[in-house]
Residue, then its C-alpha position, 0 to 999 in steps of 0.5 A: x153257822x159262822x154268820x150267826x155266831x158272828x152276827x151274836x158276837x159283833x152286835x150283842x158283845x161289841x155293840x156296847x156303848x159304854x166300856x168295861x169300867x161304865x164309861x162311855x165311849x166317844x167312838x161308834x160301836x158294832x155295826x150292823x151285821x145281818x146272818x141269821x133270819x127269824x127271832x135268833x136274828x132279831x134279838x141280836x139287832x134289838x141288843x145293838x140297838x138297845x145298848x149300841x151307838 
């Protein structure tokens, strides 16, 4: 289960493209980390590409 909790930790919380002050950064953020299958998985990518760099 430690992928899975990476993959949601990484993707969805580091992917961010603006900083804590809603700034935006100049740097990539998050890349992509595959670990869980299914919806759980999917959601998490959808949330990197949603708000991620």
């Amino acid at each position: 289960r430690f992928a899975a909790y990476f993959q949601q930790g990484d993707m969805e919380s580091n992917g961010k493209y603006v900083t804590g002050a809603g700034r935006p950064v100049d740097y990539a953020t998050g890349p992509v980390v595959w670990g869980e299958p299914g919806t759980n998985g999917q959601h998490a990518f959808y949330q990197l590409i949603h708000q991620g760099t």
